[in-house]
N, C-alpha and C positions, 0 to 999 in steps of 0.2 A: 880187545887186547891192544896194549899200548905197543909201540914202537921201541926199538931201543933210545935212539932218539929222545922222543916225547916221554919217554920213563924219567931220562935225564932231566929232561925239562922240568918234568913235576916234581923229582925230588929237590931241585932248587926254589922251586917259585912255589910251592907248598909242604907242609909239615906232616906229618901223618899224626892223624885225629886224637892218640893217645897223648902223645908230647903235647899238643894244643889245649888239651881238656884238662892234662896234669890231675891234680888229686879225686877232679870228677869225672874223670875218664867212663868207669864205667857204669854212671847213671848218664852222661849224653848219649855212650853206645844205647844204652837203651832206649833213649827216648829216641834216636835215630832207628833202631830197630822196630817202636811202635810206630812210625812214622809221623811224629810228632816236632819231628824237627827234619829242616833241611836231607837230603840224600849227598854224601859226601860225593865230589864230581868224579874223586880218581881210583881205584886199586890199585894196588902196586905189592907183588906178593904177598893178598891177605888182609893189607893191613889199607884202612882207608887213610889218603893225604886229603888235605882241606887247608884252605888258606889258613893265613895267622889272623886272619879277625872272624873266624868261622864264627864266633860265641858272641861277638859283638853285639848283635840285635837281641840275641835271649838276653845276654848280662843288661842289658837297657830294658828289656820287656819284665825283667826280674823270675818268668817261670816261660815253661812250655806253653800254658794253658794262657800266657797275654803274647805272647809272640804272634797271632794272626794280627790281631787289634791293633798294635801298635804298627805292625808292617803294614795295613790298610790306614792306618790313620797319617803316616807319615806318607803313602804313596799319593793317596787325595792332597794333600798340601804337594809334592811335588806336582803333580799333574795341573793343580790351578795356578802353579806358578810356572809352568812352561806351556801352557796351553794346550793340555791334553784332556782326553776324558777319560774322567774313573767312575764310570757307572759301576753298578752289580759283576759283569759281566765282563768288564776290563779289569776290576780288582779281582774275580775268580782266576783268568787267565795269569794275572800276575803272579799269583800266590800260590799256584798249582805249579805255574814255572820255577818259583824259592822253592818249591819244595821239592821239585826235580834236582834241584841242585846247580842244573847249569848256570845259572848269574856266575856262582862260584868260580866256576874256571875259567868264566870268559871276561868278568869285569875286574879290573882291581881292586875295587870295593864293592862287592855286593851290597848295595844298597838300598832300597823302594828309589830312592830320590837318584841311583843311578840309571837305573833301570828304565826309567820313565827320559832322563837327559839322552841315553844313547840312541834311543829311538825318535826322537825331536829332532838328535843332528844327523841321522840318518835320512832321517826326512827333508830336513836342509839340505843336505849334499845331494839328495834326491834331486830335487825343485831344481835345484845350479845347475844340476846335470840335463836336467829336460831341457834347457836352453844356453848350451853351452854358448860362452863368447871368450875364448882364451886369450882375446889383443886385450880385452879389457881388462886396466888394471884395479878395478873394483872388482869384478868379478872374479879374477886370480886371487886374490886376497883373502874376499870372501869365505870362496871352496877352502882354500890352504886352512883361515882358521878353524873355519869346521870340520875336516877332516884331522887336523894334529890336536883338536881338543877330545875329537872323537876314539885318537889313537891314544892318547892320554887317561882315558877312561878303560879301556879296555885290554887286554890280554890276547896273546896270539892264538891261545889254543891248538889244540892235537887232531890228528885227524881223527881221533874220537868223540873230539867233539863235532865235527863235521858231521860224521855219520849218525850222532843220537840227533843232530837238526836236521839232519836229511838235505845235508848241501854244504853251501858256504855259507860261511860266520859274516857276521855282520861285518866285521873288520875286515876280511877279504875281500867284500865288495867295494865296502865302504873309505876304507883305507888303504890298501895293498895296491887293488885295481884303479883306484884313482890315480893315486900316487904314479902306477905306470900310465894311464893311459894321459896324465894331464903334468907332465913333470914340469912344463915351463910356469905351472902357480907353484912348485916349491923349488926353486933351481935358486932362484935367487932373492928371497928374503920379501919384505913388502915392496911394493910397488908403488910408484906415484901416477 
């Protein structure tokens, strides 16, 4: 159950799925029904909200039945392009998380190729963090870029979403938490 709050939220920063799907409204409810496409991220009396590019990847995939294919084949070009791995077993994980729906609410564009980015600069801000050096102004820089390209990618999300990940969002860690515990890499711009 959403908050009053986080209702507000999602009725701004997403549409609800009829408005979105327009005249195909109810063959996507269905293919969201067969589970065949994404699970919309939000409720909201009844009626599912979904970003404004929920349909995106199906209108590129052209059906239900090429939408894995094309989400696995774009994710593999992302991941060899940011040094990740997409075995069997990283593209299952991935595609069963599209189809949870969460990307939706928590990236700006649900995308294979964000999906695979937010987790590389997680990993980065990771590594900075294991050996903090805050005098340094290379490494102030550093963290600042990858945390505000990271906040750039991402959405704040509800505490619903919290509770379907079982904790904090990547962004809380990632960006929030940083952001408090290391303000002197964004107080004041680059550094020389």
């Amino acid at each position: 159950m959403l908050s009053e709050t986080d209702a507000r939220y999602v009725r701004v920063a997403f549409a609800p799925l009829t408005v979105v799907a327009g005249p195909r409204a109810a063959t996507i409810l269905a293919l969201v029904a067969e589970g065949r496409l994404p699970q919309p991220p939000y409720e909201l009396d009844g009626e599912a909200y979904v970003p404004r590019d929920y349909l995106a990847l199906l209108d590129e995939a052209g059906s239900a039945e090429s939408l894995r294919a094309l989400f696995e084949a774009r994710f593999v070009v992302a991941a060899d392009t940011y040094g990740r791995v997409a075995g069997p077993d990283e593209l299952d994980d991935a595609w069963f998380a599209f189809m949870e729906g969460l990307p939706y609410a928590l990236l700006v564009e649900a995308t294979p190729e964000n999906m695979v980015r937010v987790e590389r600069l997680a990993d980065a801000v990771e590594r900075l963090l294991d050996a903090p050096d805050p005098d340094d102004a290379r490494w102030a820089n550093r963290l600042r870029a990858r945390v505000e390209h990271l906040a750039a990618l991402t959405r704040p999300g509800t505490a619903l979403d919290r509770a379907r990940s079982g904790g904090p969002l990547l962004r809380d860690t990632f960006v929030a938490d940083v952001r408090r515990d290391h303000p002197q890499a964004f107080d004041d711009g680059d550094r020389e």
